[in-house]
C-alpha positions in Angstrom: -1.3 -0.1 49.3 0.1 0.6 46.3 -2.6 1.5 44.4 -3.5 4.0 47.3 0.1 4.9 46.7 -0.1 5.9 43.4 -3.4 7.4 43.1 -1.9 10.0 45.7 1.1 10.5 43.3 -1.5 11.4 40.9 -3.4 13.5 42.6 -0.4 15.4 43.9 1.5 15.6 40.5 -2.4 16.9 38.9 -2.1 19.6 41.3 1.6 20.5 41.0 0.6 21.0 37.1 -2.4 23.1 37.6 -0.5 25.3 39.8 2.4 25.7 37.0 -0.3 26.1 34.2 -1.8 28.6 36.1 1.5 30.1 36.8 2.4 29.8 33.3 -0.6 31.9 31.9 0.1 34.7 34.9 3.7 35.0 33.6 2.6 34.9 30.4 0.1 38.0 31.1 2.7 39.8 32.6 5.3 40.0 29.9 2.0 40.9 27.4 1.4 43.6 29.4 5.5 44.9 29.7 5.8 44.4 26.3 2.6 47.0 25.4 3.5 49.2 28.3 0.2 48.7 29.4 1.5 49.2 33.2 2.4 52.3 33.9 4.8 51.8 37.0 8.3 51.8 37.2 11.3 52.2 39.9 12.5 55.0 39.4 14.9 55.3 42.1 15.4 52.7 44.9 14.4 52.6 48.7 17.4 53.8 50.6 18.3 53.8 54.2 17.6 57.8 55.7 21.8 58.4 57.0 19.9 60.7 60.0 17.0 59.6 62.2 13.7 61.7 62.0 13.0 63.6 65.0 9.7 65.6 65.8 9.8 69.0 65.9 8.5 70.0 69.2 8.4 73.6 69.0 6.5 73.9 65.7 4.0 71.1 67.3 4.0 72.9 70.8 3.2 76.3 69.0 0.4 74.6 66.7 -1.4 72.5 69.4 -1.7 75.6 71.3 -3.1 78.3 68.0 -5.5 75.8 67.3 -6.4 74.8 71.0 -7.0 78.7 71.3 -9.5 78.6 67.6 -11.1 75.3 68.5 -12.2 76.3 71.8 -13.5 79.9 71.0 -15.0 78.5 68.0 -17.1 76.2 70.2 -17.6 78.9 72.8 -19.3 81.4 70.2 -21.2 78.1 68.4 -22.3 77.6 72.2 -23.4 80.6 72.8 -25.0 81.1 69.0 -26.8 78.0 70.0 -27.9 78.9 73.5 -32.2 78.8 73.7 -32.0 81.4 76.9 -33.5 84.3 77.9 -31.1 86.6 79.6 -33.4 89.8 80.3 -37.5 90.1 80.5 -37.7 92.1 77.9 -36.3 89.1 76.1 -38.6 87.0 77.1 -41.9 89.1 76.3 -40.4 89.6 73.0 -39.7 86.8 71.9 -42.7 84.5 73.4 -45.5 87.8 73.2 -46.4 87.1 77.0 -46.3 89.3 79.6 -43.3 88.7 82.5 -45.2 87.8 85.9 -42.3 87.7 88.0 -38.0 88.7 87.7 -35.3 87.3 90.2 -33.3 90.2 91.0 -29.7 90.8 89.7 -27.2 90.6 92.1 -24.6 93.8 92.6 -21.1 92.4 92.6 
């Protein structure tokens, strides 16, 4: 039991001095590196408490959400309709395919 005992000592003491070797050689890098200014950060002024909460503008965000609502949608509208594969006339059609039209629907009078 002892022996058990010890050996565990041992082993926990062999890991306790890795650790501060390892440690050792970190804090060792570190003041290396301060002492050639090799990092280049620095505080230069410390985190502070805001005295006033922030507060979301909703007027600017009501008048933005609704200018570019208005863009995005007649942006897609006119990439829709840029995009659209459709014959709106007859004349369109023989046109574009070289085919005679057979037969029209008739427009409707509104």
């Amino acid at each position: 039991m002892r022996f058990k005992e010890l050996e565990r000592q041992s082993k926990l003491d062999e890991e306790n001095y890795q650790l501060y070797v390892r440690k050792t050689e970190e804090s060792r890098i570190s003041n290396a590196m301060d002492t050639e200014k090799i990092v280049n950060l620095s505080i230069v002024e410390p985190a502070s408490v805001p005295t006033k909460p922030v507060q979301p503008k909703i007027l600017l965000n009501i008048c933005l959400s609704v200018i570019l609502g208005t863009l995005l949608s007649l942006g897609g509208t006119m990439l829709a309709e840029y995009l659209a594969h459709t014959f709106n006339k007859a004349e369109d059609a023989e046109k574009r395919l070289g085919v005679p039209v057979l037969a029209t629907i008739r427009e409707m009078e509104v």
